[in-house]
TORLUMVO-161404 format. One record per residue (C-alpha): residue in three letters; x, y, z. Coordinates in steps of 0.02 Angstrom, whole numbers, plus 50000, padded with zeros to 5 digits. Example, Ala and Ser with C-alpha at 12.3 -4.5 7.8 and 13.67 -1.06 7.14 Angstrom:
# residues 2
ALA506154977550390/SER506844994750357/
END
This chain:
# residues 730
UNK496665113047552/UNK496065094547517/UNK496075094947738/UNK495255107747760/UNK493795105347639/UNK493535090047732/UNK493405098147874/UNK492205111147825/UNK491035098647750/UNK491085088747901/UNK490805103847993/UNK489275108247890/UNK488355091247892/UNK488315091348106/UNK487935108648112/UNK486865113247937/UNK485895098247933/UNK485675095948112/UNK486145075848058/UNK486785061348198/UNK488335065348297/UNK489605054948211/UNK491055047748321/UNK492265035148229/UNK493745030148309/UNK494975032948192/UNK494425048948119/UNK494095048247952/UNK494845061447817/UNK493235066147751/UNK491385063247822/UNK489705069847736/UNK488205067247800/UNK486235066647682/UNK484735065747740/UNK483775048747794/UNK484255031447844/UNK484555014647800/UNK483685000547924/UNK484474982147937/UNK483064969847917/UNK483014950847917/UNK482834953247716/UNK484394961947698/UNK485604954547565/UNK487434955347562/UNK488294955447401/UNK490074956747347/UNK491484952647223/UNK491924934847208/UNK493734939447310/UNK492914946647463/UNK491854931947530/UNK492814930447699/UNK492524949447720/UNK490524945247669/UNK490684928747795/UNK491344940347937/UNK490034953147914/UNK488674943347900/UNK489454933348080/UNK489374948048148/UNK487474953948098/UNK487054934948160/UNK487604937348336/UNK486684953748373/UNK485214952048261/UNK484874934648272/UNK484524935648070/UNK485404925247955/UNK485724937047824/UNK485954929747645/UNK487514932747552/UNK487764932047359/UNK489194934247260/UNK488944948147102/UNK488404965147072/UNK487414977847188/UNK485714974047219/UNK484334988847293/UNK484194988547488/UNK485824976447483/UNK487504979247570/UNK488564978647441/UNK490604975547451/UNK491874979847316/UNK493624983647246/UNK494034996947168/UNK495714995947073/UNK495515014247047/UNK495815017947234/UNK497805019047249/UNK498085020747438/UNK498205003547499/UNK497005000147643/UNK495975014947569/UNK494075014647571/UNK492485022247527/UNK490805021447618/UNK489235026847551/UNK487615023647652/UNK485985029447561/UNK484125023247611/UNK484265011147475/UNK485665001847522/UNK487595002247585/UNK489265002047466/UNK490885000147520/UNK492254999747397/UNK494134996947445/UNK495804996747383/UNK496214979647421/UNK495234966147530/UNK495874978247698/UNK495254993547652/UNK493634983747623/UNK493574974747782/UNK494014993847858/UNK492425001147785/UNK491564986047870/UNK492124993048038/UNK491695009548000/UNK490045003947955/UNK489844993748128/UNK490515010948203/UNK488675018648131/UNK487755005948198/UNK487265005648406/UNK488194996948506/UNK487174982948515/UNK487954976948349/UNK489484968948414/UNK488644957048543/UNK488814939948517/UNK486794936748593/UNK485414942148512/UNK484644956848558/UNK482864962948558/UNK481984980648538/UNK483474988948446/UNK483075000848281/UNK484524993048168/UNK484795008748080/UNK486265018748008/UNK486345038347948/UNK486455043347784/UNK488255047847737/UNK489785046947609/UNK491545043447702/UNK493045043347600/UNK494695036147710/UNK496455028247678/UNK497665028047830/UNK499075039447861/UNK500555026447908/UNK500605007847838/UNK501205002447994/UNK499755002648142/UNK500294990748268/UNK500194979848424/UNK501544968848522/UNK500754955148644/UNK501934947248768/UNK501454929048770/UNK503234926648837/UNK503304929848988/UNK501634926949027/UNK500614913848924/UNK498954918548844/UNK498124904048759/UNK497694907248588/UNK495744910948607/UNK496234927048696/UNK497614930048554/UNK496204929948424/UNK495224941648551/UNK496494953448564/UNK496834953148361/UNK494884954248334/UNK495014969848459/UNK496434977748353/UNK495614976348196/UNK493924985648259/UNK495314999848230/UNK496074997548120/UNK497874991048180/UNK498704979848038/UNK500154974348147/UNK500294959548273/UNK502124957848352/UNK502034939848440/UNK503194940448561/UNK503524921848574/UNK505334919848641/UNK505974926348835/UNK506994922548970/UNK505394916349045/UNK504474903848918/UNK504494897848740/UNK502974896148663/UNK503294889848472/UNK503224871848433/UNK504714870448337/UNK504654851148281/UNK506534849148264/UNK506824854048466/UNK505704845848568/UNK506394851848719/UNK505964868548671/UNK504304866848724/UNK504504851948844/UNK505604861048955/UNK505684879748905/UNK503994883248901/UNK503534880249074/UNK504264885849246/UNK504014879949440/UNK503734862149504/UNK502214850849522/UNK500444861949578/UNK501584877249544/UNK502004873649370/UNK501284887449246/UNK501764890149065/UNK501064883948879/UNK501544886248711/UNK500654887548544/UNK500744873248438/UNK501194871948242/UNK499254868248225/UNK498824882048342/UNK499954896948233/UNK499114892848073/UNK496954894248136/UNK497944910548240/UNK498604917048063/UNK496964912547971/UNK495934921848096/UNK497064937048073/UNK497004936147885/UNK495214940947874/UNK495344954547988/UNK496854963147890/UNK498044960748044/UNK499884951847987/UNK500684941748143/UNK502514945248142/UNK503354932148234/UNK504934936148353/UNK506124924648400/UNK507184934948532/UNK509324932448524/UNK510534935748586/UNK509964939248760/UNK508304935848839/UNK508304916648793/UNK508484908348932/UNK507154899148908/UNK508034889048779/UNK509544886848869/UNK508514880149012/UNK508004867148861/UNK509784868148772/UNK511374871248878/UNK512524869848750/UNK511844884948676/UNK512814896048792/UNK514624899648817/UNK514744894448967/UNK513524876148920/UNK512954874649112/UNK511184869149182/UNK509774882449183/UNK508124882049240/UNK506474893249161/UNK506414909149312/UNK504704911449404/UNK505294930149423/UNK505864941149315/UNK507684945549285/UNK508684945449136/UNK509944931849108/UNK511644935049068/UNK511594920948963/UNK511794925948782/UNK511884911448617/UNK513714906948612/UNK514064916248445/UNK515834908048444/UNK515034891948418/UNK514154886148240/UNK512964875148317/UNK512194891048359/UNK511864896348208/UNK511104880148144/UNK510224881848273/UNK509474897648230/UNK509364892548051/UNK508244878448091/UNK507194888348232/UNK506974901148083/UNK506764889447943/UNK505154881048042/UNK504614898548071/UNK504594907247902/UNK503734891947852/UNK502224893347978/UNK502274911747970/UNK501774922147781/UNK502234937547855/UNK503674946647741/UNK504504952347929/UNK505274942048045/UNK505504949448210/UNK507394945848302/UNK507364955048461/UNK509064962848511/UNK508944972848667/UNK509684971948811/UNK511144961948785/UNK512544959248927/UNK514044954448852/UNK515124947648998/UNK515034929348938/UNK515624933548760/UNK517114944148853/UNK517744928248944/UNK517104915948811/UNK518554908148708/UNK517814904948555/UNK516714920748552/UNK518694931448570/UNK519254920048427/UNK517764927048323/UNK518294945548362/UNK520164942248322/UNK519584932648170/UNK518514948348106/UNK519454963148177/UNK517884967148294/UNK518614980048457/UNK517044979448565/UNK516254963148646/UNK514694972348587/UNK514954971348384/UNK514874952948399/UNK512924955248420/UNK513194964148235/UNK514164948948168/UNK512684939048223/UNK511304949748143/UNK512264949147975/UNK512524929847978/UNK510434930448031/UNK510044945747873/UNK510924933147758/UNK509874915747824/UNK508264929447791/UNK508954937047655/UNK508944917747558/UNK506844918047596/UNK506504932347537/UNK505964941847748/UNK506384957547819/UNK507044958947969/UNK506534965548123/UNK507274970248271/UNK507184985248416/UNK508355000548413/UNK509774989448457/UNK509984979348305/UNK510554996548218/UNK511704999548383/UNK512844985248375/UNK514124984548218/UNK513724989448036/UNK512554979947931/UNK512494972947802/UNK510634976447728/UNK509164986347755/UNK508404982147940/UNK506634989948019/UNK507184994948210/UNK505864998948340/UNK506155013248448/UNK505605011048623/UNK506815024148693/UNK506365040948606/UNK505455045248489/UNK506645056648409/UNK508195043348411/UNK507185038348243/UNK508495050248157/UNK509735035848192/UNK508855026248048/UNK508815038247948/UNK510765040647959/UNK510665024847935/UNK509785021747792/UNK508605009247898/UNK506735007947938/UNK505945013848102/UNK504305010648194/UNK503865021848350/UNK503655014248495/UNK504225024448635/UNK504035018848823/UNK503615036548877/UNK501955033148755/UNK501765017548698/UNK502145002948830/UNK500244999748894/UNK500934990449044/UNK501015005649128/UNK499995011449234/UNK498745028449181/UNK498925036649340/UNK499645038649500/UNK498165035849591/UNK497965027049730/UNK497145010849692/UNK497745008049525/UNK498144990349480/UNK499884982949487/UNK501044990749354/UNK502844993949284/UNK503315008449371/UNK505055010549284/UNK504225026149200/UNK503045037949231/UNK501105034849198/UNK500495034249038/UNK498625042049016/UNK497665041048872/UNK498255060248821/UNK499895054848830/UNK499815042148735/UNK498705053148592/UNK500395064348594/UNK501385050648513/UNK502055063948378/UNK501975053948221/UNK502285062148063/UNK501355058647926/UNK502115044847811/UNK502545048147623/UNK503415038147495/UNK505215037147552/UNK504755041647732/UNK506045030347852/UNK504505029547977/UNK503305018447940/UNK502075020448091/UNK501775019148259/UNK501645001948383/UNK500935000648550/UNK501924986148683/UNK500914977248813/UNK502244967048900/UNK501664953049033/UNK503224951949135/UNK502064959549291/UNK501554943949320/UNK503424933949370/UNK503824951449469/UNK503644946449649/UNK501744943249673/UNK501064929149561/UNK499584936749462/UNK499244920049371/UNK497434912249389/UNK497214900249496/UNK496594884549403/UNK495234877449499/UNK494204892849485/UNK494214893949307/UNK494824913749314/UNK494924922549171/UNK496154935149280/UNK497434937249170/UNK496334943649006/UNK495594956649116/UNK497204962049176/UNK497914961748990/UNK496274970548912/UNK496474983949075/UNK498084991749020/UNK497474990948811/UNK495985000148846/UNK495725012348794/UNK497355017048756/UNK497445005448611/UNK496065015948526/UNK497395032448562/UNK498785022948472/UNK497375017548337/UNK497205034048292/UNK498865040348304/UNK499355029748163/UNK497755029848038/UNK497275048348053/UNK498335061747980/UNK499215073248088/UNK498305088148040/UNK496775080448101/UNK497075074348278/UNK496585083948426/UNK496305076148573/UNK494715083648659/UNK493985081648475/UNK494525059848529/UNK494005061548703/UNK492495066948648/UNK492115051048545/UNK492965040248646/UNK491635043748781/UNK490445033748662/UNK491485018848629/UNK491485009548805/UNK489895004748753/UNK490434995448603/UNK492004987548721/UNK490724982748845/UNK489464973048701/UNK491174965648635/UNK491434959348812/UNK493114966848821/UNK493854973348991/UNK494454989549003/UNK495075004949123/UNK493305016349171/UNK494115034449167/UNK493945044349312/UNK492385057149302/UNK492985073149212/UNK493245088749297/UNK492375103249186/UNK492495115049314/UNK493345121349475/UNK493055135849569/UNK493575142949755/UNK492255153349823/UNK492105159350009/UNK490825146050017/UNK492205132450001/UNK492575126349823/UNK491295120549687/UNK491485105949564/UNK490825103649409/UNK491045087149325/UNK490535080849141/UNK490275063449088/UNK491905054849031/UNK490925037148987/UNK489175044848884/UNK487495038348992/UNK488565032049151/UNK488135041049320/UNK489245049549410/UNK489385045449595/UNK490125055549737/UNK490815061449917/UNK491135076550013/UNK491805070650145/UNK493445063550103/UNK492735044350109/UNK492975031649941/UNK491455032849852/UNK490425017349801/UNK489165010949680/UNK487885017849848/UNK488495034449847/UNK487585051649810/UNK487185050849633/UNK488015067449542/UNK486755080449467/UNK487605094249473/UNK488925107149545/UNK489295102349729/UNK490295112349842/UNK491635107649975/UNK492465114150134/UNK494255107850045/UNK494545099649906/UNK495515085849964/UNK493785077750011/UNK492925079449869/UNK493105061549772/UNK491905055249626/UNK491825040949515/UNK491255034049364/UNK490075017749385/UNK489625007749238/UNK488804993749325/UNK489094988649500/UNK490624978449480/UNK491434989649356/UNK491905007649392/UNK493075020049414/UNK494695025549543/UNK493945042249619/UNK494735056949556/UNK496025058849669/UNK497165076949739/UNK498865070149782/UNK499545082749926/UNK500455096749854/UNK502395091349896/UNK503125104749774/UNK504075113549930/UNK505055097949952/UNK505755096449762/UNK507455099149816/UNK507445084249889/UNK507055072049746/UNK505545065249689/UNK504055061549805/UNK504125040149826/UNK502885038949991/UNK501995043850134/UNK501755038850331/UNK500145043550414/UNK499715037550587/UNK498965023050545/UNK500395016250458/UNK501535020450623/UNK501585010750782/UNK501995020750946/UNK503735016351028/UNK503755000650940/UNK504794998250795/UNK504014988850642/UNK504554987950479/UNK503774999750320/UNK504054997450134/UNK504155011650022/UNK504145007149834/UNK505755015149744/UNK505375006749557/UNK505685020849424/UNK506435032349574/UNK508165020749572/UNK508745021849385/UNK510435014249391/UNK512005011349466/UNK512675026449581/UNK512245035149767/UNK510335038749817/UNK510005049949944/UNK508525045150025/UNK507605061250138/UNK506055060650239/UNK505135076150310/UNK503875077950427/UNK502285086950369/UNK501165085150519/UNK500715077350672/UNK501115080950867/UNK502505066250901/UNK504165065250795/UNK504715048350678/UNK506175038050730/UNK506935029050619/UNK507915012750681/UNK508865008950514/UNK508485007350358/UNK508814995850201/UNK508854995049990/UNK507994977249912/UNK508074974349723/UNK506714963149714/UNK507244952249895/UNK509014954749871/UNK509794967650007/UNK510754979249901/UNK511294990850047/UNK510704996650216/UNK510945008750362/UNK510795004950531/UNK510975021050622/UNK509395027650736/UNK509135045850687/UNK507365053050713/UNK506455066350600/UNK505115081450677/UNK504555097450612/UNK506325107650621/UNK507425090850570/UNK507365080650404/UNK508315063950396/UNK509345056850265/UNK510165040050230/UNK511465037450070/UNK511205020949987/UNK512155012949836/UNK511685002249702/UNK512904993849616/UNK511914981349496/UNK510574988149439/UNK509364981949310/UNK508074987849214/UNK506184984649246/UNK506694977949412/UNK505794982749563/UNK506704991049694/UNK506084992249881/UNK506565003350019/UNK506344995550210/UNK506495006350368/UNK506075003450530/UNK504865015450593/UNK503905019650754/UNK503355036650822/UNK503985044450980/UNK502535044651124/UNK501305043750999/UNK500745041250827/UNK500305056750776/UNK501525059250640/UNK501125061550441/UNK502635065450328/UNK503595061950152/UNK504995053350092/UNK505955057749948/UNK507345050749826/UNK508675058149716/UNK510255051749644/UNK511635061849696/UNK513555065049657/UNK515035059349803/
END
C-alpha cells in the first residue's frame, strides 16, 4: 500500500502539476513535487551538524568546480536560503534519507553520514548537468524544483569489483571509478589485488612481492605496478567520504602465481616461476601441506586488516586445480592426518585455518561460490555467486551469506552486443546489454534475508589475452580508463539500481527512459562510456519497402543515418524522421554525441535460424575475405562456442555466391597452441555442407579459442556462407 501511494503521488506531481520531469538514477521510493524553485547563488550557505563536515567539504568541492563560487560552510542549525545537512536518529534504515527542496532553502536529513552524502547525490541529480564539471561554467540557471523525496535502499550490499590484477590501474583512476560508484549509490568496492598476473599490495614483510610479482615482461616490455601502504590509506580516505567500503582480496589457493613468481617455496612443487604476459591459470596452488604457508598468509593478512577498516576480507577461491596437492607429499599427509577423501576438501581445511586467523580480528570473510563448495566450515562465510543466480539457495542450506553476481548479468567485461565493431571482449558468454543486466532478479532484502545484494565484476584480464591493450608510454594514453569506463557504462547505473530500488519499483523502459538523460552528467564528469545504438520505435513493411522510425536513446544527440547499406558517420544524413528502405539490411543509423564519440550502427545480423541444427552461428566468408584458387589461411573466433573438454563438430554452409569453397584443412588453437587439426581437402557449394570433428582435451575457462582453415574459392570468389559449431556425442 505504502508502494503504491508512492507511486500515485509521484504520478500526480508530473502529471497534476505539470512540474519538471524528474529522472534519478536510482529510483527513489517516494517523490513529490511543489510548486517553485530554489536558485544556487554565490551567497548560498551550507550548514550542517558538527559530524558531517566531510559531506559539507565534498559538496561545497563540488559547487566550486562548476560554479566557480566558493560557497561558505558553517557548522550549526538551518539557516533561510541555506543548504542545510543533518542526522536524524529517528530515521532507522541505515543509508536512509530525506530531501526536501523549498524556495527558501534545501534539507537533507540522513540516517547516518551515508544516507546524508546519498541525498547529496540526489540533490546533484536535480541540478543540470553542468554541476559535476570540474571547470567553471558560464550562462547556466543553477536551479532545482521544488520537491520532498523520502529514500532508504533496498539491499545493504550495492557493489563493484575492479580488477587491478591483472591489469594495473593506478590509483587516480581507482578514486575515479569509486567517485563514479558513489554518484549511485554503490557502497561496495571489491579490490581485486592478488592474480596469477600481478600483485599489487605493498606488504612490508615480502619485498619481493612487489619487486618481482607485480610486474611482468623484460626491459621496454615490462608493464605492471602496485599500490603502496601510503597509496591504500589516501584510496580508503577518499572512499570514506563517499560511503563506499574497499574490501580487500587476497586470492588463494589458486590464481597466485604472482607470488610464487616472487616466492617458490610457496608451492608444492617450490620450482622457478615467472609473472605471465597472457592469461592462463596456473596450476600452481599454496602448498597447504606446508606451515610456512600459513605464516605466510597470516602475515600477508595481518598487514592487510591493518591497512584495511573494512569488517570483510575478501579470499578468493575459484578455480582451483588440484593436481599438485594429488602428487604433493605433504599435502596427502594432511588428508590422511584429517580423514579428508577428495584432493578438493583440502581447499576447506585451508579456509578454516584462514576463518580462525580472521576470526582472532574480529573480519568476515569473503570468498566466491567456491569457498562454500570445498569441505564444511567452520563459521559463517559471505560467498559470491558468479554462476547462477539461483545457486544462492546453496547458502541458504548452508546457513551462509550470498551476494549476486552472476556472469550471465553482472561481469561488465562483456561485451553489450554482437555487433560488428564492438570493442574487444570476453566472449566466454553471451552479451550482456544494459536490459540484461536490469533483469538481475534481486529480491528485496529483509532482516534475516541470506542475500545481501547485488555486485557488478569488471575483470581486466582482456588485456594479457593475445593482443596487448596496454598504453603505450610515450604517448601519455589514457587507453586503458576508457576501455575500463566503456564496459561500466552504463551498465553500472543498471546494477545501481538493481540493488537500491525495491523490486516492485523497477521497470526497465521506466530506467531507459532516465537513463537517456544521464550521459550528460557522465560526459561533464569526464567519464567514458558505451553511446547506445539509436532506438528503434518503429518498424513497418509496406509495398514501398520498409519504414523506420527511431527515438532518441541519448536526450538532445542527433541521430545520423544510411540507406544504402554503407557505415554511417558523424557526415551522414541527419535523422528527422521516418525513412523508408528497399531492405532492411541497409538501413544503419547511429547515435553521435560529438564527433569523436558515437555509436555502432544498429546493426541486422543475417537471419541463420535455418541452420540451427547445426550449432551456433561462429562466422561468415564473403568474397572479399576469399582468394580465388589460392589457398590462404582464415580465422574464425570459437571463444564461448568451445565450452570444455569433448568432440566439436565444426559445419560450414554455403549461402550464396556463383563458385563453391574449398577447404584445404583445417585446425583448433587455444590461444597459439594447436589443439587439433584436419588436413583433408573437402569443398562446400549450394547442395553440399562440410564438416570437420575436432577435440579438445584441455580446456580452460576464459581462454580464447581459434579456428584456422585454409580457404580459397573454386574459379572465383563469389562465395558467401556460414560456419557453425556444436559439441557433439561419439
Amino acid at each position: 500500500m505504502k508502494q503504491l501511494l508512492s507511486t500515485l503521488l509521484l504520478s500526480c506531481s508530473l502529471t497534476c502539476i505539470g512540474a519538471q520531469e524528474i529522472n534519478i538514477i536510482p529510483k527513489p521510493i517516494q517523490i513529490t513535487q511543489a510548486e517553485g524553485k530554489f536558485v544556487l547563488t554565490p551567497q548560498t550557505l551550507i550548514t550542517y551538524d558538527k559530524e558531517l563536515e566531510l559531506q559539507a567539504s565534498y559538496l561545497q568541492e563540488i559547487f566550486g568546480g562548476s560554479t566557480g563560487w566558493d560557497l561558505q560552510m558553517e557548522e550549526g542549525n538551518a539557516q533561510t536560503g541555506a543548504i542545510h545537512l543533518s542526522l536524524n536518529p529517528e530515521m532507522r534504515q541505515a543509508e536512509g534519507y530525506e530531501l526536501e527542496v523549498t524556495p527558501s532553502g534545501v534539507q537533507i536529513s540522513g540516517a547516518d553520514p551515508g544516507g546524508v552524502f546519498y541525498g547529496i547525490q540526489t540533490l546533484l541529480q536535480l541540478f543540470p548537468a553542468e554541476v559535476y564539471n570540474v571547470i567553471r561554467q558560464k550562462n547556466i540557471a543553477w536551479e532545482v524544483p521544488a520537491i520532498k523525496i523520502s529514500d532508504a535502499p533496498s539491499h545493504p550490499w550495492r557493489g563493484m569489483m575492479l580488477d587491478v590484477a591483472r591489469y594495473f590501474f593506478d590509483k587516480d583512476f581507482v578514486k575515479k571509478y569509486i567517485d563514479m560508484m558513489a554518484m549511485y549509490k554503490m557502497n561496495k568496492l571489491q579490490f581485486h589485488l592478488i592474480d596469477d598476473s600481478g600483485w599489487r599490495l605493498e606488504i612490508k614483510k615480502y619485498p619481493k612481492l612487489t619487486e618481482i610479482g607485480a610486474w611482468a615482461g623484460k626491459d621496454q616490455n615490462r608493464f605492471g605496478g602496485y599500490y603502496t601502504q601510503e597509496d591504500i590509506k589516501e584510496i580508503i580516505e577518499y572512499a570514506k567520504v563517499r560511503n563506499v567500503e574497499v574490501i580487500p582480496e587476497i586470492e588463494f589457493p589458486a590464481h597466485m602465481l604472482s607470488a610464487v613468481a616472487a616466492y617458490p617455496w610457496l608451492s608444492c612443487k617450490g620450482e622457478p616461476r615467472e609473472v605471465p604476459t597472457q592469461h592462463f591459470i596456473s596450476r600452481d596452488l599454496i602448498c597447504v601441506g606446508k606451515e610456512s604457508s600459513y605464516q605466510f598468509l597470516q602475515d600477508v593478512l595481518d598487514e592487510t586488516a591493518s591497512l584495511f577498516p573494512s569488517r570483510y576480507i575478501n579470499i578468493g577461491g575459484d578455480e582451483a586445480v588440484y593436481d599438485n596437492w594429488e602428487t604433493c607429499p605433504k599435502c596427502q599427509a594432511v588428508m590422511k592426518r584429517e580423514g579428508l577423501t577428495k584432493a578438493s576438501d583440502l581447499q576447506g581445511y585451508l579456509t578454516n585455518r584462514v576463518l580462525q586467523m580472521m576470526k582472532e580480528k574480529n573480519r568476515t570473510v569473503i570468498g566466491w561460490e567456491e569457498i562454500i563448495q570445498r569441505g564444511k566450515l567452520d563459521a559463517r562465510v559471505v560467498a559470491l555467486f558468479w554462476h547462477n543466480e539461483k545457486d544462492t539457495i546453496q547458502a541458504v542450506e548452508k546457513g551462509h551469506w550470498a551476494i549476486l553476481t552472476p556472469a550471465t548479468h553482472a561481469y561488465l567485461d562483456f561485451p553489450e552486443s554482437k555487433t560488428p565493431g564492438e570493442v574487444k571482449a570476453a566472449t566466454w558468454m553471451p552479451p550482456i546489454s544494459i536490459e540484461k543486466a536490469y533483469s538481475l532478479d534481486a529480491k528485496d532484502y529483509s532482516e534475516g534475508s541470506h542475500v545481501l545484494g547485488v555486485q557488478g565484476c569488471l575483470w581486466s584480464d582482456q588485456f594479457i589475452h593475445g593482443t596487448i591493450l596496454q598504453e603505450i608510454t610515450p604517448l601519455n594514453e589514457n587507453r586503458s580508463e576508457n576501455y575500463a569506463e566503456y564496459f561500466t557504462f552504463p551498465r553500472l547505473l543498471a546494477l545501481a539500481e538493481v540493488g537500491w530500488t525495491r523490486e516492485s519499483a523497477r521497470e526497465y523502459k521506466d530506467f531507459a527512459r532516465r537513463l537517456a538523460y544521464h550521459y550528460a552528467r557522465l560526459d561533464q564528469k569526464g567519464c567514458n562510456y558505451r553511446v547506445p545504438e539509436p532506438a528503434i520505435a518503429q518498424i513497418q513493411e509496406g509495398a514501398q519497402g520498409v519504414t523506420f522510425t527511431l527515438s532518441e536513446s541519448v536526450a538532445g544527440a542527433p541521430i545520423r543515418y544510411t540507406a544504402n547499406g554503407s557505415y554511417p558517420t558523424v557526415h551522414s544524413p541527419l535523422y528527422t524522421g521516418p525513412v523508408t528502405v528497399d531492405d532492411k539490411n541497409n538501413f544503419r543509423a547511429i547515435t553521435v554525441i560529438n564527433n569523436r564519440h558515437y555509436s555502432l550502427p544498429i546493426y541486422f545480423a543475417y537471419d541463420y535460424s535455418e541452420y540451427k541444427h547445426f550449432g551456433e552461428f561462429s562466422g561468415e566468408w564473403k568474397p572479399a575475405s576469399i582468394q580465388a584458387d589460392k589457398a590462404a589461411p582464415w580465422r574464425i573466433d570459437a571463444t564461448g562456442k568451445i565450452s570444455g573438454n569433448g568432440t566439436y563438430e565444426i559445419t560450414f554452409v554455403q549461402t550464396g555466391g556463383n563458385n563453391s569453397l574449398k577447404i584445404d584443412g583445417i585446425k583448433l588453437f587455444k590461444r597459439e597452441e594447436l589443439l587439433d587439426g584436419i588436413n583433408a581437402m573437402r569443398k562446400v557449394d549450394k547442395q553440399h555442407q562440410v564438416s570437420y570433428r575436432l577435440h579438445v582435451k584441455s580446456f580452460e575457462a576464459g581462454t580464447p579459442f581459434t579456428l584456422e582453415a585454409q580457404v580459397s574459392g573454386e574459379g572465383g570468389n563469389s562465395t558467401n556462407g556460414a560456419v557453425f559449431i556444436k559439441k557433439v556425442d561419439e
